[in-house]
N, C-alpha and C positions, 0 to 999 in steps of 0.2 A: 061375834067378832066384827070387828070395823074395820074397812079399808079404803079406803080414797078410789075415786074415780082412775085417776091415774094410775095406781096399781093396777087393779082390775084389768085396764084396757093393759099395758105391759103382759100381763098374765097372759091375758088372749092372745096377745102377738106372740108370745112366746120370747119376751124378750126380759124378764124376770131372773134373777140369777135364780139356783137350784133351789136353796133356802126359802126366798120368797117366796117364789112358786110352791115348795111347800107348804107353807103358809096358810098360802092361797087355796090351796086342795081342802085343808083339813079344814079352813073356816068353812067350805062346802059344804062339805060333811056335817058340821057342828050345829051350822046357820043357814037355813034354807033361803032367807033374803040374800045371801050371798050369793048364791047360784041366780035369782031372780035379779041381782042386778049385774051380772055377767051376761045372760042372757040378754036383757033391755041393750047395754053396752054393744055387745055384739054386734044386734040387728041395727043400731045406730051406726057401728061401724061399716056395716055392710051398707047402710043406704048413703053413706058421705062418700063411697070407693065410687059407689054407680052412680051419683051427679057428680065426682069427679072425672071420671070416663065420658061421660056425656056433653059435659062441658067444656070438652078439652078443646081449646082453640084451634089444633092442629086436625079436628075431625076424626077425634076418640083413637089417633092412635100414640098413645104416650112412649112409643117405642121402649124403655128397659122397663117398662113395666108391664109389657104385654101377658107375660110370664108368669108374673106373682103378683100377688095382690100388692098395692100402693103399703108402706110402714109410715108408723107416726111419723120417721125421722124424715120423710119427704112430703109431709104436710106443710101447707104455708104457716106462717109465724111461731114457725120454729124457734128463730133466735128470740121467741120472748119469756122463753123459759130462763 
């Protein structure tokens, strides 16, 4: 099964409607590069969260996001979707 990076990463966030997310599961299941590239995706999303925290000009305290982790939808160039 084939999915776009962009699905992939929506899946992880958990921001996928039900459908897709299932989808998404059973390509797991089916296609083991699917799991292999959620995981790659993942640890890439984890290491953009922590030079985002680190870089933060304010001295790593992003204040409402101390909480939860950073989502796509507050990554910069957003509107170039």
């Amino acid at each position: 099964m084939r999915f776009s990076d962009t699905t992939l990463m929506l899946f992880h966030d958990g921001e996928l409607d039900a459908e897709a997310a299932r989808r998404v599961r059973v390509g797991r299941l089916v296609d083991r590069s699917v799991g292999a590239r959620l995981d790659a995706l993942a640890e890439l999303g984890d290491a953009v969260r922590a030079w985002a925290l680190r870089s933060d000009p304010r001295g790593g305290k992003l204040g409402r996001f101390r909480s939860r982790s950073l989502r796509r939808d507050d990554a910069p160039g957003r509107g170039d979707r």
